[in-house]
C-alpha positions as CSV (number, residue, x, y, z in Angstrom):
1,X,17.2,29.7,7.5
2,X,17.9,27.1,10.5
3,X,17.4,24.0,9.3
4,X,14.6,22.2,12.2
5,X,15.4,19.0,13.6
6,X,13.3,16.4,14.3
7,X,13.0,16.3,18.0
8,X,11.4,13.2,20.3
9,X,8.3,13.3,22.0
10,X,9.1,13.9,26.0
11,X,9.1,10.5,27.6
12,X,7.7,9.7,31.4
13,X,11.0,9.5,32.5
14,X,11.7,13.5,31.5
15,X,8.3,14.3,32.4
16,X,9.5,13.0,36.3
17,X,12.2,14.6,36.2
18,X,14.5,11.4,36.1
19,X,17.0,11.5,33.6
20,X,17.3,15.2,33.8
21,X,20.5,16.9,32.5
22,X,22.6,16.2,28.7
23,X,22.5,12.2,29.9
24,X,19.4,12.0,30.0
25,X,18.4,14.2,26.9
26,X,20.7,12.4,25.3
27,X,19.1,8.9,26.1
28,X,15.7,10.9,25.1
29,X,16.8,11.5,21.5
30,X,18.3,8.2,21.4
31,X,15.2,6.4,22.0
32,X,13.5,8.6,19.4
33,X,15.8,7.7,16.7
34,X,16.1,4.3,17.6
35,X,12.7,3.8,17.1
36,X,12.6,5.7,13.9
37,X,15.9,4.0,12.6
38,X,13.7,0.2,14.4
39,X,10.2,1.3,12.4
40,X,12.3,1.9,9.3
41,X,14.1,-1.6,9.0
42,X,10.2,-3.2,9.8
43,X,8.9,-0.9,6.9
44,X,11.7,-1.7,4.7
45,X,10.9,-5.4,5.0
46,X,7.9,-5.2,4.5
47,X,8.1,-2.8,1.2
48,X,10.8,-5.3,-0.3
49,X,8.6,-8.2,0.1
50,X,5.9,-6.4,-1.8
51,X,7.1,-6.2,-5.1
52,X,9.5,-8.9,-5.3
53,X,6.5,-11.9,-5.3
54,X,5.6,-10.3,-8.9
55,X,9.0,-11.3,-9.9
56,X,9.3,-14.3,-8.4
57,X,6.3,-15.4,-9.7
58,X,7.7,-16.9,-13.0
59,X,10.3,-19.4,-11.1
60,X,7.7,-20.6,-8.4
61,X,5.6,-21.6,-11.3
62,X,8.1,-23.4,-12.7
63,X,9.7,-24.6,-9.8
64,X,6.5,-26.0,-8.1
65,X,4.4,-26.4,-11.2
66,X,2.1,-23.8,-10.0
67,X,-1.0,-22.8,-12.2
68,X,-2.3,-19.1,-12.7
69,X,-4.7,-19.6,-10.3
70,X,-2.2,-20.7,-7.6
71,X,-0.1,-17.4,-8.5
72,X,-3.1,-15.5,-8.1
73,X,-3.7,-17.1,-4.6
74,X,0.1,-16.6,-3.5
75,X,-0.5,-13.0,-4.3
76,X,-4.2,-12.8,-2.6
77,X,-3.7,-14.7,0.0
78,X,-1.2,-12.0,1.4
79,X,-3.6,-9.1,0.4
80,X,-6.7,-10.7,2.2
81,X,-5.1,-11.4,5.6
82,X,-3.2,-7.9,5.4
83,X,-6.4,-6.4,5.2
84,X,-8.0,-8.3,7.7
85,X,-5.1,-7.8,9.8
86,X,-4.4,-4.2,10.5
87,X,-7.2,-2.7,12.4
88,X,-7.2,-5.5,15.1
89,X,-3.1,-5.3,15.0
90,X,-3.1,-1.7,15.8
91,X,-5.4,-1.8,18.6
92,X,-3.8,-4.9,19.8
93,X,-0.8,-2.4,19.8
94,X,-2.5,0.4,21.9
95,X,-3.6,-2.4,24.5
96,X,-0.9,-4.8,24.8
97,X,2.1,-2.3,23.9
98,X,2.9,-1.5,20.2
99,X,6.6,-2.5,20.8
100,X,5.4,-5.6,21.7
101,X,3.1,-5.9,19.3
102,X,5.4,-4.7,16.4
103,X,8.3,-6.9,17.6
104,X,5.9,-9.9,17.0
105,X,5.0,-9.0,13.7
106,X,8.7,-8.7,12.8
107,X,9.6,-12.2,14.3
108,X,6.5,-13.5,12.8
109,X,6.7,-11.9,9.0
110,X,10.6,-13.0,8.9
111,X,9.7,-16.7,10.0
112,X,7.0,-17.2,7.3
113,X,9.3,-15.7,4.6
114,X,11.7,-18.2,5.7
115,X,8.6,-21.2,5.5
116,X,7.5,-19.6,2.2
117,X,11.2,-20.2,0.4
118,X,11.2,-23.8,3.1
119,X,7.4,-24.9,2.2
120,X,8.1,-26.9,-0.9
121,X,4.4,-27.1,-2.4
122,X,2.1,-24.5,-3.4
123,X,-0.6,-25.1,-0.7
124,X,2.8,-24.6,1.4
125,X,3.5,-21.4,0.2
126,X,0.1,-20.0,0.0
127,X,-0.3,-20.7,3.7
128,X,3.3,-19.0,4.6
129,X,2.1,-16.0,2.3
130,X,-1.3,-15.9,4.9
131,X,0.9,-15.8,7.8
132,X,3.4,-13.1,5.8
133,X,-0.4,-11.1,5.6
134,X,-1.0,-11.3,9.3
135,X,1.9,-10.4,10.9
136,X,2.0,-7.5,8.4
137,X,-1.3,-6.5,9.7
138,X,0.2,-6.5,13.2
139,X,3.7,-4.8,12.4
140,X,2.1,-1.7,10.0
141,X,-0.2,0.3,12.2
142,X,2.1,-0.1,14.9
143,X,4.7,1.6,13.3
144,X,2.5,4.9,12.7
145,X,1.6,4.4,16.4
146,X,5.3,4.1,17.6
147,X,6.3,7.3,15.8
148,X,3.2,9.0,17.3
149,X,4.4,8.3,20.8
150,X,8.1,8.7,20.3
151,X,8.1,12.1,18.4
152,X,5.9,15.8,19.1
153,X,3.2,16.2,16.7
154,X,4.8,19.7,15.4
155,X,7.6,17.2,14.6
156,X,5.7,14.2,14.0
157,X,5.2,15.0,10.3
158,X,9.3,14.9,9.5
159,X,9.2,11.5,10.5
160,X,6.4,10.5,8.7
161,X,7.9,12.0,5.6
162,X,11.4,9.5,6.5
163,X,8.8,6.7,7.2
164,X,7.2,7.2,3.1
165,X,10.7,7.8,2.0
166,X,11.8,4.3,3.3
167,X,8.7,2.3,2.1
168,X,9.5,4.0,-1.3
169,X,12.6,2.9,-1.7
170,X,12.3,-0.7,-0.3
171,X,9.6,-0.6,-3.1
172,X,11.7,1.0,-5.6
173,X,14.4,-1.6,-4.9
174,X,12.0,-4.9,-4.9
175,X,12.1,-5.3,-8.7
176,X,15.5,-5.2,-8.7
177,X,17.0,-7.0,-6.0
178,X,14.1,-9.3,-6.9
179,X,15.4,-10.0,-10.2
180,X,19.1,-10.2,-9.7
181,X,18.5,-13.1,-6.7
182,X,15.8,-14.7,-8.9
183,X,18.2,-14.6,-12.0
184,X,21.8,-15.4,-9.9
185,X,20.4,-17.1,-6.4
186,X,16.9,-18.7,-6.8
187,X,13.2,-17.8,-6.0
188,X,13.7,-18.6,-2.4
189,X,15.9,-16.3,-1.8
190,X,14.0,-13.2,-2.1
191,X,12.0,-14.2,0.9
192,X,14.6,-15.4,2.8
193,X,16.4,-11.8,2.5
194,X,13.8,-10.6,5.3
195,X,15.5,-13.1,7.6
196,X,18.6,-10.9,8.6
197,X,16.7,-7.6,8.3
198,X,14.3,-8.7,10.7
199,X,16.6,-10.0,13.1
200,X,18.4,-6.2,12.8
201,X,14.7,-4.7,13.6
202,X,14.5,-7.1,16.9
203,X,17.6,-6.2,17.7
204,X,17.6,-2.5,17.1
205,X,13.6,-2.6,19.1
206,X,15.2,-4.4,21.6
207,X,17.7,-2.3,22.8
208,X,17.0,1.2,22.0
209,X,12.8,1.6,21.4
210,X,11.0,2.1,24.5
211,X,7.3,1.0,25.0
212,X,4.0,2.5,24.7
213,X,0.5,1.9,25.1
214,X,-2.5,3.4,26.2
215,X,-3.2,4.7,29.1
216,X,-6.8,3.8,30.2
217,X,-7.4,-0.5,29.5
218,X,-11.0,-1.0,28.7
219,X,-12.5,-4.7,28.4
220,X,-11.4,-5.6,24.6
221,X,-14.2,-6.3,22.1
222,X,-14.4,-9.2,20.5
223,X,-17.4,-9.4,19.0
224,X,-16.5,-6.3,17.5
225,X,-13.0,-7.7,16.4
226,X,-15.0,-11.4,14.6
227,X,-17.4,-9.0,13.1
228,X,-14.9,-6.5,11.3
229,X,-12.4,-9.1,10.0
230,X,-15.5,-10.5,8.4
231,X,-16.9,-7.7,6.6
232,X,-13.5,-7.0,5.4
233,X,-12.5,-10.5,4.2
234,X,-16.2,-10.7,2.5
235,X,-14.8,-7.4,0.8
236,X,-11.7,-7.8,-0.5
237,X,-12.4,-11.0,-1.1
238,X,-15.2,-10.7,-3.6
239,X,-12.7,-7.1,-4.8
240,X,-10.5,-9.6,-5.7
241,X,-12.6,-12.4,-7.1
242,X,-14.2,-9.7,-9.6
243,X,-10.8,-9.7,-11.5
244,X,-11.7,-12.9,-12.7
245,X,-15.4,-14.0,-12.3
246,X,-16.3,-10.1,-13.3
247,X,-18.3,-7.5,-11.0
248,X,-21.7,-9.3,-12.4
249,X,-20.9,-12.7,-10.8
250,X,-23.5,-13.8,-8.1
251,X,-20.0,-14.9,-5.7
252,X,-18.7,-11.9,-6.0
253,X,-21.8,-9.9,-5.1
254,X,-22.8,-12.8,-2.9
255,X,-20.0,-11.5,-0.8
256,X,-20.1,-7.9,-1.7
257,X,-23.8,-7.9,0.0
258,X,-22.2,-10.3,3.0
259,X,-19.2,-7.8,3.6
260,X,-22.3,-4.4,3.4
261,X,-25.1,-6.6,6.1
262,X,-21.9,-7.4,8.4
263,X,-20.3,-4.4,8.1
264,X,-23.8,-2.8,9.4
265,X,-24.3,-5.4,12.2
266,X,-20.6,-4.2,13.1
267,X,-21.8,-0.6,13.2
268,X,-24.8,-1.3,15.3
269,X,-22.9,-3.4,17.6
270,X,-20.0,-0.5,18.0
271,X,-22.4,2.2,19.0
272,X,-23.2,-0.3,22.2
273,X,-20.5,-0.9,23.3
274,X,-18.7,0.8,26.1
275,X,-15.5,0.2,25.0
276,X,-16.0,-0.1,20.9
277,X,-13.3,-1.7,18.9
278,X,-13.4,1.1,16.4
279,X,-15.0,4.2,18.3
280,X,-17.0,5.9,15.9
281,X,-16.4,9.2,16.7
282,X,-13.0,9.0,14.9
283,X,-14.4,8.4,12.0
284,X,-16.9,11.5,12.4
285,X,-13.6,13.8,12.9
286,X,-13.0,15.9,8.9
287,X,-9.2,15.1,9.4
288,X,-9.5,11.4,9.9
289,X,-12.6,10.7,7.1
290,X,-10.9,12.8,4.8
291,X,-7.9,11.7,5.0
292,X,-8.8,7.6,4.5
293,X,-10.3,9.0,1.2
294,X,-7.7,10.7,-0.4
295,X,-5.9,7.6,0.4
296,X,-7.9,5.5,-0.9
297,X,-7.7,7.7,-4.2
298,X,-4.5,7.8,-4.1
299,X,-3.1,4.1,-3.9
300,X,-5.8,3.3,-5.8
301,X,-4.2,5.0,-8.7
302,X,-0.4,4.0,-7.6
303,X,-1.3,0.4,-7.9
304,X,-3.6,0.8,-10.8
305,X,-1.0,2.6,-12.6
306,X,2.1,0.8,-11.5
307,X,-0.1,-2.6,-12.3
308,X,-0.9,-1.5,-16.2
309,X,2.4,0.3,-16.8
310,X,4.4,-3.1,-15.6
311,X,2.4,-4.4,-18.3
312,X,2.7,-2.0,-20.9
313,X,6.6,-1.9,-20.2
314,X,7.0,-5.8,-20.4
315,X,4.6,-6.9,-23.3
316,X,4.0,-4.2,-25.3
317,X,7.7,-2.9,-25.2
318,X,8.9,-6.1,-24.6
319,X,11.8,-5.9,-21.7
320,X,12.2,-8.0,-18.9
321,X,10.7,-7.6,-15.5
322,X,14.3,-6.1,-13.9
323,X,14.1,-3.7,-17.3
324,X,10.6,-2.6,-16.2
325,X,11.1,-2.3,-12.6
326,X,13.9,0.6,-13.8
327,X,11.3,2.3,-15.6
328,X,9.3,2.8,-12.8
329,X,12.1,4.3,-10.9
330,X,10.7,7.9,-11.9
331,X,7.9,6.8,-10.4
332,X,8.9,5.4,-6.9
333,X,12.5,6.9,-6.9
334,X,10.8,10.4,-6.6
335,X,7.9,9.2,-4.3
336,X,10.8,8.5,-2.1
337,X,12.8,11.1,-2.7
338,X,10.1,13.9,-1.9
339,X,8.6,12.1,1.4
340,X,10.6,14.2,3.8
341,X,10.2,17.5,1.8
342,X,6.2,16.6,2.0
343,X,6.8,16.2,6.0
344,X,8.5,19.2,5.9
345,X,5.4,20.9,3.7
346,X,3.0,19.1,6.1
347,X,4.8,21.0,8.9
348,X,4.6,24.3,7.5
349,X,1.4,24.5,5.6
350,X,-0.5,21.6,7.5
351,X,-2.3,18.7,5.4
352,X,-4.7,20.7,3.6
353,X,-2.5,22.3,1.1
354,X,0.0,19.4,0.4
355,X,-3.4,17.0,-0.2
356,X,-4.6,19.6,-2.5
357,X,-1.7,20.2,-4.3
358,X,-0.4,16.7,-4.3
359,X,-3.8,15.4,-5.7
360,X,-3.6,18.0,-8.8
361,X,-0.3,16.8,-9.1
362,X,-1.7,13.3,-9.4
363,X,-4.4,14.2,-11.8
364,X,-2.0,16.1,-14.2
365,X,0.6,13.0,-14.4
366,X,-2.0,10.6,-15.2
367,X,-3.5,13.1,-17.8
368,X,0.3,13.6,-19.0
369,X,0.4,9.7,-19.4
370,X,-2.3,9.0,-22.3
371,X,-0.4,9.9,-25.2
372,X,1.7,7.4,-24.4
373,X,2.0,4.9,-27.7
374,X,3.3,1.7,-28.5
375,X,6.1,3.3,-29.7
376,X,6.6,6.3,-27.5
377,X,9.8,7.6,-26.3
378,X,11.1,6.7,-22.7
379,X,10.8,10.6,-21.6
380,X,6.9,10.5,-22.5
381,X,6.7,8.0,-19.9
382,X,9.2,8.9,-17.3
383,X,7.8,12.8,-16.9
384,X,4.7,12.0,-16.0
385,X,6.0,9.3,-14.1
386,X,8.1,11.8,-11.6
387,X,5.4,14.2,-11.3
388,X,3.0,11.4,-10.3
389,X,5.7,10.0,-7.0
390,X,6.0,13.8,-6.2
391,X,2.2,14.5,-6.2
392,X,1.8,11.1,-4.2
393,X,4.1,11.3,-1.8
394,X,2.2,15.1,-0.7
395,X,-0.8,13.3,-0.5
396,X,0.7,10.1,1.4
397,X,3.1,12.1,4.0
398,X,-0.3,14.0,4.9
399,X,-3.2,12.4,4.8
400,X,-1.3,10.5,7.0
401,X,-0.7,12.6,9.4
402,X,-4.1,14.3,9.0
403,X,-5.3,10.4,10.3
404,X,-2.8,9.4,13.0
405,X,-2.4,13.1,14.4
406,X,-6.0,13.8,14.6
407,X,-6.6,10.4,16.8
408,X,-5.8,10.9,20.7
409,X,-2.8,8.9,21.3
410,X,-4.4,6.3,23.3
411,X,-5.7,5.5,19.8
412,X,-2.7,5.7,17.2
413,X,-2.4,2.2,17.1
414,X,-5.6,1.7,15.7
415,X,-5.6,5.0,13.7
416,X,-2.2,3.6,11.8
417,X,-4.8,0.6,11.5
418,X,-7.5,3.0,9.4
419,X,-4.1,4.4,7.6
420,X,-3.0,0.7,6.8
421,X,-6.2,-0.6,5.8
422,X,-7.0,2.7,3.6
423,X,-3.8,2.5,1.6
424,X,-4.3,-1.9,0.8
425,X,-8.3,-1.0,-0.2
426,X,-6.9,1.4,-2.7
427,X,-4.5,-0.7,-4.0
428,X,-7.1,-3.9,-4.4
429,X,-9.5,-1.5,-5.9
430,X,-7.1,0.2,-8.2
431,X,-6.5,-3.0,-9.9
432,X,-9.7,-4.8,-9.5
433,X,-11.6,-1.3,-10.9
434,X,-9.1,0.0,-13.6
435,X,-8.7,-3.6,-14.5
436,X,-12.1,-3.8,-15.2
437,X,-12.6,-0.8,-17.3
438,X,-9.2,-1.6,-19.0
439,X,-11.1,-4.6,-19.8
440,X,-14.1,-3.2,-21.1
441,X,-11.9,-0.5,-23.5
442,X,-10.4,-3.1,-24.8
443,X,-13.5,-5.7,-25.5
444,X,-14.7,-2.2,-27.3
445,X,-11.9,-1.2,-29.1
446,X,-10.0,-4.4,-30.6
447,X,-12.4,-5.2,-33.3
448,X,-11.8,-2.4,-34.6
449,X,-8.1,-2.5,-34.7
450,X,-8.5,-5.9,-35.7
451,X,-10.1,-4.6,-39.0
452,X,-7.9,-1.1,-39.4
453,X,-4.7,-3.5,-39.5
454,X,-6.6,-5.3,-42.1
455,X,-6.7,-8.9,-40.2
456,X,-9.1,-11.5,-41.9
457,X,-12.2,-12.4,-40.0
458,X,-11.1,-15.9,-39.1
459,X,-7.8,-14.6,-37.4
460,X,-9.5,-11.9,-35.8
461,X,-11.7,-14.4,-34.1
462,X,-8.7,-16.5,-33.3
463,X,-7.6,-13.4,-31.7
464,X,-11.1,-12.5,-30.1
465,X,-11.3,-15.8,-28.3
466,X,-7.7,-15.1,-26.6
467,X,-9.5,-11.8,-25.4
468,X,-7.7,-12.4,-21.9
469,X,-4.1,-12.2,-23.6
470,X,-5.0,-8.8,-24.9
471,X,-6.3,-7.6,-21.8
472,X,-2.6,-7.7,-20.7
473,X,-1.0,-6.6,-23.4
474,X,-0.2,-9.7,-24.4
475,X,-0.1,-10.7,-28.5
476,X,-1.9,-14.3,-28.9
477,X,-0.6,-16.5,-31.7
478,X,-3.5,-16.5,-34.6
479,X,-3.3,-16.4,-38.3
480,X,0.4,-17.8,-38.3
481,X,3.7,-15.9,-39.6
482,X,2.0,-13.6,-42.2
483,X,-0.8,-12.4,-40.1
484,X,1.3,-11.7,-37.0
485,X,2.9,-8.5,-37.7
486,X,-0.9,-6.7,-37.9
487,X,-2.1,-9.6,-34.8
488,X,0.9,-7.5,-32.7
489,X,-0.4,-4.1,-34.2
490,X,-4.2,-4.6,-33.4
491,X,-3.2,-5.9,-30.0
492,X,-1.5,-3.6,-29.2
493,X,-3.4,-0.6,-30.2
494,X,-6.8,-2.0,-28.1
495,X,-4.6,-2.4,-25.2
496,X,-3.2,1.3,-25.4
497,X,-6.8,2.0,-25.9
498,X,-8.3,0.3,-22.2
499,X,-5.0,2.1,-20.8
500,X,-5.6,5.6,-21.9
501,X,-9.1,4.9,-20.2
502,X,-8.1,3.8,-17.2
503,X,-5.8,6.3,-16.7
504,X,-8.6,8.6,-17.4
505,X,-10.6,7.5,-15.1
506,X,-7.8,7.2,-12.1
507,X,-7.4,11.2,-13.2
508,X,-10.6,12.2,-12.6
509,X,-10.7,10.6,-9.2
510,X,-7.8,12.1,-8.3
511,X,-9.8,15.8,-9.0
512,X,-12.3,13.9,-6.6
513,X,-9.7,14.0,-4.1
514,X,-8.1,17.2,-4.4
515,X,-11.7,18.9,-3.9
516,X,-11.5,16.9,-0.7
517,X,-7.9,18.7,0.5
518,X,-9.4,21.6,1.0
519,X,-11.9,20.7,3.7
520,X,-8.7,18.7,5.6
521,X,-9.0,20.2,9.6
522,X,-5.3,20.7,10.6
523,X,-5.1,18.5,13.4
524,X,-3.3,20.0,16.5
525,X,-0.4,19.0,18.7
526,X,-2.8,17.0,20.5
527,X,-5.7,14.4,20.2
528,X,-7.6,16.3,17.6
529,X,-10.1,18.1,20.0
530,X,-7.5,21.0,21.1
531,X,-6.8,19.4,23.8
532,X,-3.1,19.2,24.9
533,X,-1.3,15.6,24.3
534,X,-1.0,13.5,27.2
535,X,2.6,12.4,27.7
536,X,2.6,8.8,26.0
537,X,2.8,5.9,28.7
538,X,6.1,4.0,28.3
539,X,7.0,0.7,30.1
């Protein structure tokens, strides 16, 4: 059988007839792939700068004397201007030109690495790490939206598949290149790396990605905008803040209750407005709605799972973070591996299949994880592991495309928005959710390890006070030399214990979502009425 290739959308240019003859296909296909090889260095960039922070973490503490709770902020001050970030940086994109728009969030995410290694203090680096957040808001959705205009839809799905692949493995690679500039350079360095790889995506943009935007300008909606940034900041905000205060704490549903009456107000204020910052109707299409669950669902348990393995790998097993980042390469090396397959799958079966299957998939690896021990065998972990990338890159590489290829291309910027901002709600809630019932397990189960091990009631209270130490896996120091060996036993077992439930409960919401697969609409070649696709403006 031929093998396809993936083949550019037809640019105003072609559609004139300028251009015409092998020059001018030739400049075509160039433009396509330079905007796939453009979106791919921005995606990269921002993948790596994901997952080194975690291991950087360690050396800014020391280096700037930071606290936990400064970590914490370095980390969610990223998250909660991401979040807030993509919807309006996508339909800045449709409006203003998503080259344009993406270019800026390239320049702008590679300067604020640069200030976060530059800054110096931690209030320094937590603001850096808020300007990282936003111009990764405006660079994400953009990309989606630049692939949507640069490539047909029947082909659309190939390059969503390369688009996964590369986050995957700029993810995969973060712990690791992470770890050896931490160990061999210094902390700075892993956020000064995005410096030369943004300067290749400007480049790269610059001379070879044409622009597009939409083709009807409507006044812009700025009362929408103020309104949805802060519902969504009141959100993942008080998401967030239940890690530590707990889901109980009047902040955190002072602001839960604050992100549900704005997010209403927004609602009522969208379905008056001519020209609506988020038209409602695309979130009334099957396709779309659909597919922003299943994502949630599914990074939901990637993050979860990634979050509690990294912390079963490094304190209950013990190895470093570089160590731990390799045994999640099952995880994220076939996640990676498998995108364009799934793009291919997308474009043969449509999403409905690969969101169903990849789901089950999902649900089966994270049912395959809990007989995973203290002292389990590597292979225990790393088969369920591989299943789990394959099963979530079919559910990523489609339920993308079921979004952004069901939205009229006037709207991709802002549909890669509603992809952008599904995929960092699932990861917030996958942590803030599994952590809590990982929590709860383990409040439940450790004093009875405590007493199976045989520990005496005034080291098990010891141990009960340091309840936070467990709930990471970690071993608190209680009892002295002749107590510790059962202190690390006990430990251990209640941590195991919160995991297994967590991951049980990530496994049944991934059966949630493959009943969802099923009722996927396969979006057509067009805006996701039928209707044909207009050729894509370009400037």
């Amino acid at each position: 059988m031929a093998t396809e290739e993936i083949v550019p959308a037809t640019t105003t240019a072609a559609a004139t007839g300028a251009g015409t003859g092998s020059g001018g296909d030739a400049a075509e296909a160039g433009s396509g792939w330079g905007t796939l090889v453009t979106v791919v260095l921005g995606i990269i960039m921002v993948g790596v700068d994901g997952t080194v922070v975690s291991i950087a973490n360690p050396a800014i503490a020391r280096s700037l004397h930071a606290s936990l709770s400064d970590l914490q902020w370095i980390t969610n001050a990223y998250l909660l201007a991401l979040a807030v970030s993509l919807i309006p940086g996508g339909k800045l994109g449709d409006r203003f030109g998503r080259r344009r728009l993406f270019l800026i969030g390239v320049a702008g995410f590679a300067l604020s690495s640069a200030g976060v290694g530059l800054a110096g203090s931690v209030g320094g680096v937590v603001a850096m790490r808020t300007l990282q957040g936003v111009f990764g808001g405006i660079l994400l959705p953009n990309t989606l939206a630049l692939l949507r205009a640069a490539f047909p839809g029947d082909q659309f799905n190939r390059a969503v598949g390369i688009w996964g692949a590369s986050s995957g493995a700029a993810i995969a690679g973060g712990p690791v290149v992470g770890g050896l500039l931490v160990e061999h350079v210094s902390w700075q360095s892993v956020f000064f790396i995005n410096v030369p790889i943004g300067v290749a995506a400007i480049v790269s943009g610059v001379l070879v990605m044409p622009e597009s935007r939409e083709s009807v300008r409507g006044r812009f909606d700025v009362a929408g905008l103020v309104l949805l940034a802060g519902s969504l900041f009141c959100l993942v905000f008080g998401i967030v803040e239940s890690e530590t205060l707990g889901w109980g704490d009047a902040t955190v549903l002072g602001l839960l209750a604050a992100a549900v009456v704005i997010g209403a107000v927004f609602v009522a204020v969208e379905r008056r407005t001519g020209n609506p910052l988020v038209p409602l109707h695309l979130l009334a299409q099957p396709s779309i709605a659909l597919g922003v669950v299943t994502l949630l669902i599914t990074f939901a348990a990637l993050f979860g799972t990634a979050f509690f393995v990294s912390l079963y790998l490094q304190n209950v097993l013990d190895l470093d973070p570089v160590a731990a980042g390799v045994r999640l390469l099952p995880l994220i090396g076939l996640f990676s591996l498998a995108s364009p397959l799934a793009g291919r799958a997308v474009g043969r079966y449509g999403p409905r299949v690969p969101i169903t299957v990849g789901m089950l998939l999902v649900s089966a690896a994270l049912f395959g994880l809990l007989p995973v021990g203290a002292t389990s065998p590597f292979w225990t972990l790393a088969v369920p592991l591989a299943v789990l990338g394959l099963g979530l890159a079919l559910v990523v590489v489609a339920s993308t495309e079921a979004i952004v290829a069901a939205a009229p291309v006037d709207e991709a910027g802002l549909a890669g928005g509603l992809q952008g901002l599904a995929s960092q709600l699932g990861g917030v809630l996958g942590s803030s959710v599994l952590g809590s019932v990982l929590a709860f397990s383990v409040g439940d189960a450790l004093s009875g390890a405590l007493r199976t091990h045989g520990v005496s009631p005034t080291v098990a209270a010891q141990v009960a006070s340091r309840r936070d130490l467990v709930d990471q896996g970690t071993v608190p120091a209680a009892g002295g030399p002749h107590w510790h060996q059962a202190v690390v036993a006990a430990s251990h077992d209640a941590f195991i214990s919160g995991l297994h439930l967590a991951l049980l409960v990530a496994a049944l919401a991934a059966l949630v979502g493959a009943a969802c697969g099923p009722f996927v609409r396969t979006p057509t070649d067009g805006d996701g009425d039928g209707a044909e696709r207009p050729i894509p403006v370009h400037f």
